[in-house]
C-alpha positions as CSV (number, residue, x, y, z in Angstrom):
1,X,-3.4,50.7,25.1
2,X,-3.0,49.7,21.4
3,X,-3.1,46.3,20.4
4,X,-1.0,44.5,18.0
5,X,-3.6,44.5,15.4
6,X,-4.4,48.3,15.7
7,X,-1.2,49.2,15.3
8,X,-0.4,46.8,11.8
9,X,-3.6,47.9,10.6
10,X,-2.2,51.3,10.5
11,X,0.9,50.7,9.3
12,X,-0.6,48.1,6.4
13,X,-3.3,48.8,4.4
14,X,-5.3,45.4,2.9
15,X,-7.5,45.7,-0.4
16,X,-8.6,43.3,-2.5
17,X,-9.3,43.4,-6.5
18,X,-10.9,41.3,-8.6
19,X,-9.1,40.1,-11.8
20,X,-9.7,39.0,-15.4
21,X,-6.7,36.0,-15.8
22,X,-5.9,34.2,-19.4
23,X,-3.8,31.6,-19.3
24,X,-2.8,29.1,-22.1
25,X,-4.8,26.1,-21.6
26,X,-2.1,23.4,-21.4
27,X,0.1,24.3,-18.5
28,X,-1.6,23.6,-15.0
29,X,-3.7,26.8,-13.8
30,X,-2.6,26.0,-9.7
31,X,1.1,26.5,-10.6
32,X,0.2,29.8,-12.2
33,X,-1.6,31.1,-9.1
34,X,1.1,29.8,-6.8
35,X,3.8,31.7,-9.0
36,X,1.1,35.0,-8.5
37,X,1.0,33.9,-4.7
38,X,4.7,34.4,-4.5
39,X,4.6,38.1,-6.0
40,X,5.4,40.5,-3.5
41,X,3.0,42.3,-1.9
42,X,0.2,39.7,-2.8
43,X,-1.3,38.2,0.1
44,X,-4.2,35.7,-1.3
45,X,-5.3,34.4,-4.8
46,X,-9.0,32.9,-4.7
47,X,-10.9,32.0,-8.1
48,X,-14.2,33.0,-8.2
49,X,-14.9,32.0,-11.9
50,X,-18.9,31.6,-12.5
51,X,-19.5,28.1,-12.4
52,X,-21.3,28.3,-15.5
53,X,-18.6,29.6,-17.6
54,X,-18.0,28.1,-20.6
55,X,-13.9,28.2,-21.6
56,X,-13.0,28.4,-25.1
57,X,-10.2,25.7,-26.3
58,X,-7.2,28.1,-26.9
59,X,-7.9,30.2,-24.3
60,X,-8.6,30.0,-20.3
61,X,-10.4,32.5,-18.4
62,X,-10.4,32.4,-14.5
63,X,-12.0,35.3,-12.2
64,X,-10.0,36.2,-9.7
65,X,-10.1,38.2,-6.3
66,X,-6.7,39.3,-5.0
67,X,-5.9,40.4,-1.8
68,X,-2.6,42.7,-1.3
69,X,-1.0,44.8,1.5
70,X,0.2,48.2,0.9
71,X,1.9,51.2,2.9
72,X,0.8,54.1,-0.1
73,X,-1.3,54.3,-2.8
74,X,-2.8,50.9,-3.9
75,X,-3.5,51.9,-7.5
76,X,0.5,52.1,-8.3
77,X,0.7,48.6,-6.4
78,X,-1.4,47.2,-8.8
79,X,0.4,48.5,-11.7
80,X,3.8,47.1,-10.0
81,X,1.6,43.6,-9.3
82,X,0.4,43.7,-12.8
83,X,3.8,44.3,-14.7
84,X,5.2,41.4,-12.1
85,X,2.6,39.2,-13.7
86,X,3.2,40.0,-17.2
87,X,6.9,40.9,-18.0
88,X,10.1,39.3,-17.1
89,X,13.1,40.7,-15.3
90,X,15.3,39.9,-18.7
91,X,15.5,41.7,-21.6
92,X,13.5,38.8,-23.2
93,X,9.9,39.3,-24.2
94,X,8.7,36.4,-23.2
95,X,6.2,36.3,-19.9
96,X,7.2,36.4,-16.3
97,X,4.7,33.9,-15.2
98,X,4.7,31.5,-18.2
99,X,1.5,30.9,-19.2
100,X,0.2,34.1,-18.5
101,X,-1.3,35.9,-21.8
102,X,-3.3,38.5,-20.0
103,X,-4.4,40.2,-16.8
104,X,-7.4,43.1,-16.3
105,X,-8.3,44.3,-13.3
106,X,-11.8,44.7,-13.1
107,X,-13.2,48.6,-12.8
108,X,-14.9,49.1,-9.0
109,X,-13.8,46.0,-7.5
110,X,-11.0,48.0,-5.4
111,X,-11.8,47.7,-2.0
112,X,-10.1,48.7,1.4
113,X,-10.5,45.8,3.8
């Protein structure tokens, strides 16, 4: 008999990515991940920054690993994720998640949990 867990694990696929994120220095960083949080899809938002990173003064970097679900390929997902980061809805330029000047995924850091 299948359990419960089996049978989501088949239906959903988890990966996790890790992430290059800069942000403009003067709005709060924890409001920005809980507006990446709420993207759909996205599952968990961790910052794994080096401790001994040294941030420049117009400009903050954060590391971060993302954790998403999927039910196809995760690579499109990512692209979907990445635009839902980076442009808005109107026909506006200005950001989605304000704040926001850049996201890179990080090459090889796609992983099937």
């Amino acid at each position: 008999m299948y359990k419960l867990t089996n049978i989501i694990s088949e239906i959903l696929n988890t990966y996790s990515i890790e992430a290059n994120l800069f942000t403009d220095p003067s709005l709060n960083l924890t409001d920005i991940l809980n507006q990446i949080r709420a993207i759909r899809k996205v599952t968990i938002v961790s910052i794994i920054t080096p401790d001994d990173y040294t941030q420049k003064s117009n400009i903050e970097y954060s590391r971060l690993k993302i954790k998403f679900v999927t039910r196809s390929e995760p690579k499109k997902d990512l692209e979907k994720i990445k635009n839902d980061i980076l442009t808005s809805d109107l026909s506006k330029t200005d950001l989605r998640i304000p704040g926001v000047k850049s996201l890179k995924f990080r090459d090889g850091t796609l992983k099937r949990l």
